[in-house]
N, C-alpha and C positions, 0 to 999 in steps of 0.2 A: 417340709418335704415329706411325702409318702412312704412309708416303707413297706415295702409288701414280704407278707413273711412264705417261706417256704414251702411247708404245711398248708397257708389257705389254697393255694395255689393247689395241692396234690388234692385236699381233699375236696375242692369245687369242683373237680375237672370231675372225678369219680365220683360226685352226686349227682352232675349232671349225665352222664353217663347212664345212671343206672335212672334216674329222672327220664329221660326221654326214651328210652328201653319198651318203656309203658304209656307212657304220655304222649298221645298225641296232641298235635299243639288247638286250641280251640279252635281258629283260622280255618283249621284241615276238614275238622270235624262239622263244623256248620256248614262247608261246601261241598262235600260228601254228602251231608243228608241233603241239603238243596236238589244236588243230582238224584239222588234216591225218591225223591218227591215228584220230580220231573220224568223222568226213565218210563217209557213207553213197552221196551223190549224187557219180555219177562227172565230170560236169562243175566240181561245185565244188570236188570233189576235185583233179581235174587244175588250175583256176586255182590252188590253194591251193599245189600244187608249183611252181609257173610261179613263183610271187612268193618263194618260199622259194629255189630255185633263182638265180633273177635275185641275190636277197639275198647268196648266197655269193657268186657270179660279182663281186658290186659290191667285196666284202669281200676279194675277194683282189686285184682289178685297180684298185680304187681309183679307179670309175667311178660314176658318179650313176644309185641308184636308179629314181629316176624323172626323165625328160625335164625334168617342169616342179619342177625344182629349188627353188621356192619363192619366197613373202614373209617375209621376214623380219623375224620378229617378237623383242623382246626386252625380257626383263624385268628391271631392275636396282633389288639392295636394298643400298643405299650407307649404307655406315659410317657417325654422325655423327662418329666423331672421327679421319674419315681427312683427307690433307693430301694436294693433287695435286702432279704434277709435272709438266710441260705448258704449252703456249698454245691447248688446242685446249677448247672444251667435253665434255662428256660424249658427248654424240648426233656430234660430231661425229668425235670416236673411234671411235664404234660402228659409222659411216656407211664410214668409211675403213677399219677390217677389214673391213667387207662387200665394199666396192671390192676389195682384194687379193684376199679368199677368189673372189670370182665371174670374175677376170682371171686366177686362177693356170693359168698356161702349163701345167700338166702331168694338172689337172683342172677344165678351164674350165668353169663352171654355166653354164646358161642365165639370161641378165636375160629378164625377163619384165615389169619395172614399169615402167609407162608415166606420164607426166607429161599432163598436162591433160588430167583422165579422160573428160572429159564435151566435148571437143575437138580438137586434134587426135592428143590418142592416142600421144604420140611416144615411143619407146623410151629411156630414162634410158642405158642401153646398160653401166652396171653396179650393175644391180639397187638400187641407194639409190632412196630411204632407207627406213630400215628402220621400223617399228613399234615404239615405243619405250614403255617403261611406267618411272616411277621408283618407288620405296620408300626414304623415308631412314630408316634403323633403329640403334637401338643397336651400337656395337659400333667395332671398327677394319680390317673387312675391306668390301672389294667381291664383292658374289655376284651374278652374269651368270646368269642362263638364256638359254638361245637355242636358237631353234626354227625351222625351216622350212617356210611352210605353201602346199601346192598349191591352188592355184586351183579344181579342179577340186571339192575339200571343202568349201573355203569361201564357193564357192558355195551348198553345199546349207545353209548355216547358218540358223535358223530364230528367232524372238522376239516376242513377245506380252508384252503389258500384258493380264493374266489378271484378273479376280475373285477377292477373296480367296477365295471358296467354292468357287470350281475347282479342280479335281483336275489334277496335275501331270502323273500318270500319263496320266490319258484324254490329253489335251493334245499330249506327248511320243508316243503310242502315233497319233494322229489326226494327226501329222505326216511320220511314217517312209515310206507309200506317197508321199505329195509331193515326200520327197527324191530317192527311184529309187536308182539305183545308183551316180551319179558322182561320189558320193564314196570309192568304190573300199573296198566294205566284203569282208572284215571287218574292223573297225578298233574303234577308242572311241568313243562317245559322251561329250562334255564337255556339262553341265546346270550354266547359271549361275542360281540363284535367288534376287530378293531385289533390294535396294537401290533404284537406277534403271535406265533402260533403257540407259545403257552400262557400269556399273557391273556389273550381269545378263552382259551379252555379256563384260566382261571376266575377269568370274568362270570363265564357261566355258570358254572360251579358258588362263587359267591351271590350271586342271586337268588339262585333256592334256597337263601336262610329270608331273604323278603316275606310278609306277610301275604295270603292271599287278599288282593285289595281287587281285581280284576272288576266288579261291580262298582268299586266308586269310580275308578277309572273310566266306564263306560258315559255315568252319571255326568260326570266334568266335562268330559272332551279329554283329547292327546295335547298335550305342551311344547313337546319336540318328538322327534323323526322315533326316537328308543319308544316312545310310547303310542305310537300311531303301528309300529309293529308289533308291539305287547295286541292293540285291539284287533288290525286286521288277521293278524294270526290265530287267537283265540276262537275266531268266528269260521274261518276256513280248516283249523285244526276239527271244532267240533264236526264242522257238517261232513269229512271223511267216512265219517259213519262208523269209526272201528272203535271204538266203546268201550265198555269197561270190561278189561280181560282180554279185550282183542275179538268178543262178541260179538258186535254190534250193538252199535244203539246212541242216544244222545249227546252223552258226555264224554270225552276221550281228553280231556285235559280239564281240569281246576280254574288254572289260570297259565298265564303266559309268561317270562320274567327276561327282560332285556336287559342288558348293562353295555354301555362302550366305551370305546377308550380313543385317544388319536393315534392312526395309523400311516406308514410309510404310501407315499402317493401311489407305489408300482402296485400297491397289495391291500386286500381288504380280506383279511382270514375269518372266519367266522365258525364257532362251537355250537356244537349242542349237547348238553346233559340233561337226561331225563330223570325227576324224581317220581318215586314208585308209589304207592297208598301206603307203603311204611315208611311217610315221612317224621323224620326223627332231626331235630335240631333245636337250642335252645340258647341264648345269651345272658350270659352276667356279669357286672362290673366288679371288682374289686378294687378298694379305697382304703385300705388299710387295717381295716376295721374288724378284719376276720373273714371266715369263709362265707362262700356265696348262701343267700338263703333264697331258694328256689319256690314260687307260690305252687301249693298243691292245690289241684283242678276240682271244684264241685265236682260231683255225679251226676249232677242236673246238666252240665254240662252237655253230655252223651244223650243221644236220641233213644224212647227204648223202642228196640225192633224185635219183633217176633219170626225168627226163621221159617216162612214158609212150606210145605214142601209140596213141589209142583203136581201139577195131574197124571200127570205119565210116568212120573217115577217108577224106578225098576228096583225091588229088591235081592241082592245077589249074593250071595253065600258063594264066599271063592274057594272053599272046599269041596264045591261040588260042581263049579260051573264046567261047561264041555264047551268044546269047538262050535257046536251047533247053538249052542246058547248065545253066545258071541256074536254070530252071523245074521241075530235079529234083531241087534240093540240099531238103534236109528241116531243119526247125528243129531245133538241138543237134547236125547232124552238124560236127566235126571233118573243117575243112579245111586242107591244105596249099599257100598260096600259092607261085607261081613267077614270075618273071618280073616284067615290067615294071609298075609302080604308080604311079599320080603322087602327089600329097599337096595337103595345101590345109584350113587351119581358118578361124577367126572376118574374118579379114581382109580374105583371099584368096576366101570365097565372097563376101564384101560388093562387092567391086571387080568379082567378075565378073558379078554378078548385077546392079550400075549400067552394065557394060558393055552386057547382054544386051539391057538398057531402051534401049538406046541405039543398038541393032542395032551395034554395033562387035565385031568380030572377038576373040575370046580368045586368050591366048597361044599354048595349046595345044588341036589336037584330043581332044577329049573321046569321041567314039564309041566306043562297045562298051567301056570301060574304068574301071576299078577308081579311089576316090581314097580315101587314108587321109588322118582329120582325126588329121594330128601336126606338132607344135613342134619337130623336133628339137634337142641341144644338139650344139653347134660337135664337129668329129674335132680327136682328139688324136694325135702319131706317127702310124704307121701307117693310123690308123681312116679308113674313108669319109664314115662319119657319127657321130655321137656318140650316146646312149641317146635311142631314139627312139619312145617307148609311145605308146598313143592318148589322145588327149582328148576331153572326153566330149561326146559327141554329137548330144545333147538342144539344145547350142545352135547347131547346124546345121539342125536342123528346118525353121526357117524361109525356107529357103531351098532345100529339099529337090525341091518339087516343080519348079522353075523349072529345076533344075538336068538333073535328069531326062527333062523334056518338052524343054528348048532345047537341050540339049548331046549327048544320045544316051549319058550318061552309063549304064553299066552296076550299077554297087554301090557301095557304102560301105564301109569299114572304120571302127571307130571305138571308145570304150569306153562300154561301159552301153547301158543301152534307148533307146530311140525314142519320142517325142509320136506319137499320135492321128494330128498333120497329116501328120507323117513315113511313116507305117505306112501310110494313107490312098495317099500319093503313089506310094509303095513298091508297094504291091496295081496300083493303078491303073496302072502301068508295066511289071507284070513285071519287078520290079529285085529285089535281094537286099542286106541289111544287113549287113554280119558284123562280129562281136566281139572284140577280143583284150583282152587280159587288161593290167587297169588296175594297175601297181606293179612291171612285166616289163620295164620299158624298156631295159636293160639287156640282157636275155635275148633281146627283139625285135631290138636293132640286130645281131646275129649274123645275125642272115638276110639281112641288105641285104646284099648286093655290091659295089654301085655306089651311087654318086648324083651326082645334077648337078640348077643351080637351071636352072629351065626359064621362069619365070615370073616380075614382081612383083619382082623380086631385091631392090628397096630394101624391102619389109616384113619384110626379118631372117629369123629362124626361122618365120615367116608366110610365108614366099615360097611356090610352087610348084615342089616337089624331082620328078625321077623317081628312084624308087628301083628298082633291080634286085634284085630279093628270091630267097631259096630255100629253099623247105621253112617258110612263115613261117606260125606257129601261129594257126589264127582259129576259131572257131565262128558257125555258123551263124545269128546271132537274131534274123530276120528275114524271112521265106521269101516266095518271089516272090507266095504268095496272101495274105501279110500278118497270117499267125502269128506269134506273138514270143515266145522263150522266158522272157524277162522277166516275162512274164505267165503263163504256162501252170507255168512252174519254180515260183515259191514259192506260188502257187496249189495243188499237188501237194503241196508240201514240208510247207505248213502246215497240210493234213488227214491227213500220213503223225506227222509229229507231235502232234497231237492225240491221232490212235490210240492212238498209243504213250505216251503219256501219263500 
């Protein structure tokens, strides 16, 4: 009989943790560059090196892909004839690698999980607890998945109790404009179908730890009905046109990932979760033997790409930029940020916009100046600041205009498109939105120089940072008359593919 001891169990969980942190998984990284090979649209082109780039840079310095390093999720299929060794539960094993992996002093993750969601919201402040799934299965080994899932993805996740006589495809296909961009494609689609309604979601959820295989699957043929919707999906996702970032252009998913299950005759429920280009997940068995030993990736692995920088680039010193300067930047021009920036996401506009009601003074003057919605994660050694990419923007919206009109604020930095109310408020101000590249975080915090909290300082990673930035990569997608390349990019993309068709 197996014994598995307690210990392997905390300290696999926390190497893989901090393992996939940096690692992207090779599967990812070969069809990433594929698409980067292919990419016709020079903007999606260039995001597609940004993410690819960032990827190596994570891979050799051992620094988090992306800012918002994750929930974690994890899936355990337990021996029935294993024998523990321990006082602690299962989950509470799991719980306690997590602790270590997200405190480790030399690549601290960001906690992102909050305790009483719907209250006061309070940071756990080491990421527990995790998302826990069991399976007790034949056998005398422990097999862990684990996985790290951004916020910003799993937001966009989608789920319907459908009609048996509905089409899976229309369905899937009449969801994708709803999601927009911030789930930082291109990435996979996971499609749970079948059973009930968390049964559905948990289906597709375990799918995205599948390899990307989407090309042998094309080579073969479909087997059954799960994989004839993995191909027709893939084919009709891509031709959307809405591309990497939400840009436009060839590629807007990897691959496809189906799983189902049997379902009650009245109901066919159906999920979607979308994984982001900071796909993060990894497996290992335990057998008794000690803890998990994880293969560390060549460097040859990674493609080497040299960043670009476009013909139109603009360079811009936000210490001195004016109203009128603004009002000439054109949607998709490539800008290079300088100078001083503040910061501020979900928390930090909530607080200032009860302030504003309140006529109370904000921390900081806001006139004529730039604020990027990012979390960043804690500096390590040397660093200023740790991986600091943008979050997605769509849930500032609401708060856009007030900010605008009360504060004298200038622009936005952010990832993905803009709401209607956003774009609205944006026109009407003569403001400018701009975009950097969702899955760079890594590549972005090379630009910051400086930082210091200015603001807020008890909301963690939510505070209000100024950042001293240089040369910091953005696009244009939002233009002071309230164009949005979001809209206009795969609108283009999706009748230049058709053509060619």
């Amino acid at each position: 009989m197996t014994v598995i001891h307690q210990d392997d169990v905390i300290q696999s969980v926390a190497d893989a943790l901090q393992y996939i942190s940096y690692y992207h998984p090779k599967d990812f990284i070969d069809a990433m560059h594929q698409a980067y090979q292919r990419e016709e649209n020079p903007a999606a082109r260039d995001a597609i090196a940004q993410i690819l780039i960032n990827s190596r840079m994570c891979a050799t310095g051992h620094r988090p892909i992306c800012q918002d390093t994750g929930i974690v999720t994890v899936f355990a299929h337990i021996g029935m004839n294993l024998r523990w060794e321990g006082d602690m539960s299962l989950d509470d094993m799991i719980n306690e690698g997590v602790r270590r992996a997200y405190r480790h002093p030399d690549n601290v993750l960001r906690a992102s999980i909050l305790a009483d969601p719907d209250g006061k919201r309070k940071n756990t402040g080491d990421n527990t607890p995790a998302i826990i799934h069991h399976k007790l299965v034949p056998g005398d080994t422990l097999e862990i998945h684990v996985a790290a899932k951004g916020g910003g993805s799993e937001a966009k996740s989608k789920f319907a109790m459908l009609n048996p006589s509905d089409n899976v495809i229309d369905w899937v296909l009449e969801q994708l404009p709803r999601m927009g961009a911030g789930w930082c494609p291109p990435g996979m689609l996971g499609i749970g179908i079948g059973g009930t309604a968390e049964k559905a979601m948990t289906l597709a959820k375990e799918s995205l730890l599948d390899p990307i295989d989407i090309q042998e699957l094309q080579a073969r043929g479909a087997s059954n009905r799960a994989e004839e919707l993995r191909l027709e999906l893939f084919d009709k996702v891509n031709k959307s046109g809405i591309g990497a970032q939400g840009l436009g252009g060839l590629t807007t998913v990897l691959d496809i990932k189906v799983k189902d299950y049997p379902t009650h005759a009245a109901n066919k429920p159906v999920a979607i979760i979308p994984n982001c280009a900071a796909t993060r997940h990894v497996h290992f068995t335990l057998d008794g033997s000690g803890a998990a030993e994880l293969p560390v990736p060549k460097i040859e692995d990674w493609p080497e790409i040299a960043w670009e920088v476009s013909d139109n680039v603009r360079r811009v010193n936000l210490d001195e930029v004016t109203d009128e300067d603004v009002q000439t930047w054109q949607p998709g021009d490539t800008v290079l940020l300088s100078g001083k920036l503040l910061t501020g996401r979900d928390a930090a506009h909530k607080r200032m916009v009860d302030m504003l009601a309140k006529g109370e003074s904000l921390p900081v003057d806001m006139r004529g100046r730039f604020i990027y919605y990012v979390g960043p994660v804690d500096p390590v050694g040397n660093e200023v600041v740790g991986p600091a990419g943008p979050t997605t923007a769509t849930r500032m919206d609401k708060f856009t205009r007030t900010m605008l009109e009360q504060t004298g604020l200038l622009g936005m930095v952010g990832k993905a498109e803009r709401g209607p109310m956003a774009i609205e408020a944006i026109r009407d101000n003569k403001a400018v939105y701009l975009m950097a590249v969702g899955g760079a975080a890594y590549l972005v915090a090379q630009a910051i120089k400086k930082a210091r909290v200015v603001g807020f300082e008890d909301l963690g990673m939510e505070a209000i940072y100024e950042f001293e930035v240089e040369d910091m990569p953005v696009t244009v997608a939002v233009d002071s008359q309230g164009e949005s390349v979001h809209q206009t990019g795969p609108a283009k993309w999706k009748e230049i593919i058709a053509t060619h068709a």
